[in-house]
C-alpha positions as CSV (number, residue, x, y, z in Angstrom):
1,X,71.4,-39.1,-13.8
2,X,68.7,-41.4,-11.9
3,X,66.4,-43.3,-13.9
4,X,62.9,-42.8,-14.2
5,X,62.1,-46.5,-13.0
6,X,65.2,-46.1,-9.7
7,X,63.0,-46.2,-6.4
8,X,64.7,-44.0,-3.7
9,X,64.9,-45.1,-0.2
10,X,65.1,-43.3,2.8
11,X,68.6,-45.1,4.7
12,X,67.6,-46.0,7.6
13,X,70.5,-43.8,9.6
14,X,69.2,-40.5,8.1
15,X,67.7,-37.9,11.1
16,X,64.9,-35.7,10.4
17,X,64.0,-32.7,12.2
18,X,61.3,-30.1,11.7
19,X,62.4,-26.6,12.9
20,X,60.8,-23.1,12.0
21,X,59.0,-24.4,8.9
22,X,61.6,-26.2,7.5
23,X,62.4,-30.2,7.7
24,X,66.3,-31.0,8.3
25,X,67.8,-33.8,7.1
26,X,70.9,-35.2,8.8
27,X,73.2,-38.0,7.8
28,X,74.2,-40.8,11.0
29,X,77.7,-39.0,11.4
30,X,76.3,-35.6,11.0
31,X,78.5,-34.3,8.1
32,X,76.0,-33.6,6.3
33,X,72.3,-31.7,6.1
34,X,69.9,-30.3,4.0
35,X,67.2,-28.0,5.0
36,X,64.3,-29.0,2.7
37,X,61.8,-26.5,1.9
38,X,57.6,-27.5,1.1
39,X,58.8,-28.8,-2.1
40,X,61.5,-30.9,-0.7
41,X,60.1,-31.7,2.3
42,X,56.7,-33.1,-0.1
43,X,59.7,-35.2,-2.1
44,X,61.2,-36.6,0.6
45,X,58.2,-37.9,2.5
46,X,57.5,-39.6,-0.8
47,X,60.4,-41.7,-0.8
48,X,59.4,-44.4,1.0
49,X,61.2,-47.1,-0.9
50,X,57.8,-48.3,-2.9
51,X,57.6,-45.5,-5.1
52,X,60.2,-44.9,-8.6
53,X,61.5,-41.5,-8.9
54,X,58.8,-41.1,-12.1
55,X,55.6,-42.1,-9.3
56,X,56.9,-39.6,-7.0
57,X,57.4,-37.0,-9.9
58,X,53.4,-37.6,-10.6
59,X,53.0,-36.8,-6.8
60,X,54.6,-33.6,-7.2
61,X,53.0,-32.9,-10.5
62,X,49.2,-32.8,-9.1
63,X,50.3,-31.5,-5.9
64,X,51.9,-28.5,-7.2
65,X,50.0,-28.5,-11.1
66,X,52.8,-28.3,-12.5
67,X,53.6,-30.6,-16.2
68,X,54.9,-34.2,-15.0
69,X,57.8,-34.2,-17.2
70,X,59.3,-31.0,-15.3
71,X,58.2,-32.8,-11.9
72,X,59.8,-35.5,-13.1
73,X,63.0,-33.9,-13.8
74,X,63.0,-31.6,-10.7
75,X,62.5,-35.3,-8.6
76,X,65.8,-37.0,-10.9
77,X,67.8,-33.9,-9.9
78,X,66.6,-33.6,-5.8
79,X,67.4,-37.8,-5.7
80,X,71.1,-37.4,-7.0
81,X,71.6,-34.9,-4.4
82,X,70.3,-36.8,-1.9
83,X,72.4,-40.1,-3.2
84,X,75.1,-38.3,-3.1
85,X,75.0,-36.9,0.1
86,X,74.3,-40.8,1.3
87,X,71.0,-40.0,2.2
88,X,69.1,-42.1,-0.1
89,X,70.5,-45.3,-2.0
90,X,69.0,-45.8,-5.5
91,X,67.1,-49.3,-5.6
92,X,66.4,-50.7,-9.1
93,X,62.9,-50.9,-9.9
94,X,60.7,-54.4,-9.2
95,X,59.6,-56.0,-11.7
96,X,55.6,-56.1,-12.1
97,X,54.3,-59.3,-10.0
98,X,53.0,-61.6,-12.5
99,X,50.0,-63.6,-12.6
100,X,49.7,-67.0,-13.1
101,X,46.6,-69.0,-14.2
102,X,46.0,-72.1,-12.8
């Protein structure tokens, strides 16, 4: 299962269309797509390679008022798919800047 603290990014080869209502997501090669509906469509605009897959499950939470922990989960599960269709690669999170006092 993704962690919480992964941050999804976008690879750079994926195609997006939007057709009819729905957003398509295609792979370089073209093996694979996904048709993404408002809910996935919301998620996957949110991966944009800053945000961990528990900041993007807050997104969905207030967008939708829904509890974050369920957002959260429904976010874990939509990433795996997406990692394992080689849409998305799973990026550890980076660690907190820290601050130093001169």
């Amino acid at each position: 299962m993704a962690d919480i603290n992964q941050v999804p990014k976008r690879k750079w080869s994926v195609r997006m269309r939007n057709f009819r209502g729905s957003l398509f997501v295609f792979t370089a090669d073209e093996t694979t797509h996904l048709e993404l509906n408002d809910v996935g469509r919301f998620m996957f605009r949110a991966l944009d390679g800053r945000r961990t897959v528990a900041q993007v499950g807050e997104l969905v939470a207030r967008e939708y008022d829904i509890a974050p922990e369920e957002a959260t989960a429904d976010v874990q599960e939509f990433v795996e798919e997406l990692a394992a269709a080689a849409i998305v690669d799973l990026l550890p999170a980076e660690p907190a800047a820290t601050v130093t006092s001169s």
